[in-house]
C-alpha positions, 0 to 999 in steps of 0.5 A, spaced: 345 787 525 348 781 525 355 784 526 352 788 532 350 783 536 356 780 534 361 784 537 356 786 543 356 778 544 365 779 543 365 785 547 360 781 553 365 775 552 372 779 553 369 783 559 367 776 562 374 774 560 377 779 563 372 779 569 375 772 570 382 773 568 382 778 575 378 774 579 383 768 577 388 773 579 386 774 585 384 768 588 391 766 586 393 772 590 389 769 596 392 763 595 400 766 595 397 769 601 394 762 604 400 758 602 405 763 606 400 764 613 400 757 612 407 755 611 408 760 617 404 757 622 407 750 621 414 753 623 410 757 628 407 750 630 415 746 630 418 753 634 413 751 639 414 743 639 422 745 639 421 750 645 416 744 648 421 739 647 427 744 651 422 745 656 420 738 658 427 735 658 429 742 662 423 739 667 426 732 667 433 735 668 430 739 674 426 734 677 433 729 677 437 734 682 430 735 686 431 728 688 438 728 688 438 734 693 432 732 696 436 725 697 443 729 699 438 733 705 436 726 708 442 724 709 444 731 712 439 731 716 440 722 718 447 725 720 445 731 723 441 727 728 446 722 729 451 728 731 446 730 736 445 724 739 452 723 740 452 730 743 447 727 748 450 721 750 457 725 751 454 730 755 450 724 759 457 721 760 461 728 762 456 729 766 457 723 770 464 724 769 464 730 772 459 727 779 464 722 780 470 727 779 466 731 784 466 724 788 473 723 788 475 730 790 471 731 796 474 723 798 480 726 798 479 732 802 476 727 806 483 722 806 488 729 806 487 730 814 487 723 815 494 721 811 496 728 815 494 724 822 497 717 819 503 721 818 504 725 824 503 718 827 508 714 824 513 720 826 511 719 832 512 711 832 518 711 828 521 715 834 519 711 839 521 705 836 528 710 834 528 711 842 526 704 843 532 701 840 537 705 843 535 703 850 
């Protein structure tokens, strides 16, 4: 009996050992399975601190030329307005040009008739006086 309780108490231990010995493999599977999803969320984690980098300095970059272009339209714009205001000032001044043009055009066909009597007058003065000599 002795012999019977012995090897039901060894078969027991064996069973357990081996119980354990599958248990202990698959916590081991567990754990190769935990170490790899591990391993792959922290290169998941650095891929996207990477992509964040490239982001933000892609960011930066473009916020640089929005002021520089925001920059380069003030000074479009600043150049375009004074280009208008010497359009005005030319205009203001050919407007002027052409009241006094008008002006001086109307003068002289006032003075043509007048320059055309004076003429006739020296013609005629210039004989008298001819006449005048001869006598």
């Amino acid at each position: 009996q002795h012999e019977s309780t012995l090897a039901n108490l060894r078969k027991k231990h064996n069973d357990a050992v081996a119980e354990m010995g599958e248990q202990l493999d698959q916590l081991n599977k567990l754990k190769a399975k935990a170490e790899k999803e591990r391993s792959q969320y922290f290169s998941e984690v650095n891929d996207l601190r990477a992509g964040l980098d490239h982001v933000s300095n892609e960011k930066a970059a473009q916020e640089k030329m929005v002021k520089q272009l925001q920059h380069q339209l003030n000074e479009v714009s600043n150049k375009a307005d004074e280009a208008n205001r010497t359009l005005n000032d030319l205009d203001a001044a050919k407007k002027k040009l052409s009241i006094a043009n008008s002006d001086l055009l109307r003068q002289l066909e006032e003075a043509e008739p007048q320059v055309s009597q004076l003429s006739k007058i020296k013609v005629s003065l210039t004989t008298q006086l001819e006449d005048t000599k001869r006598l």
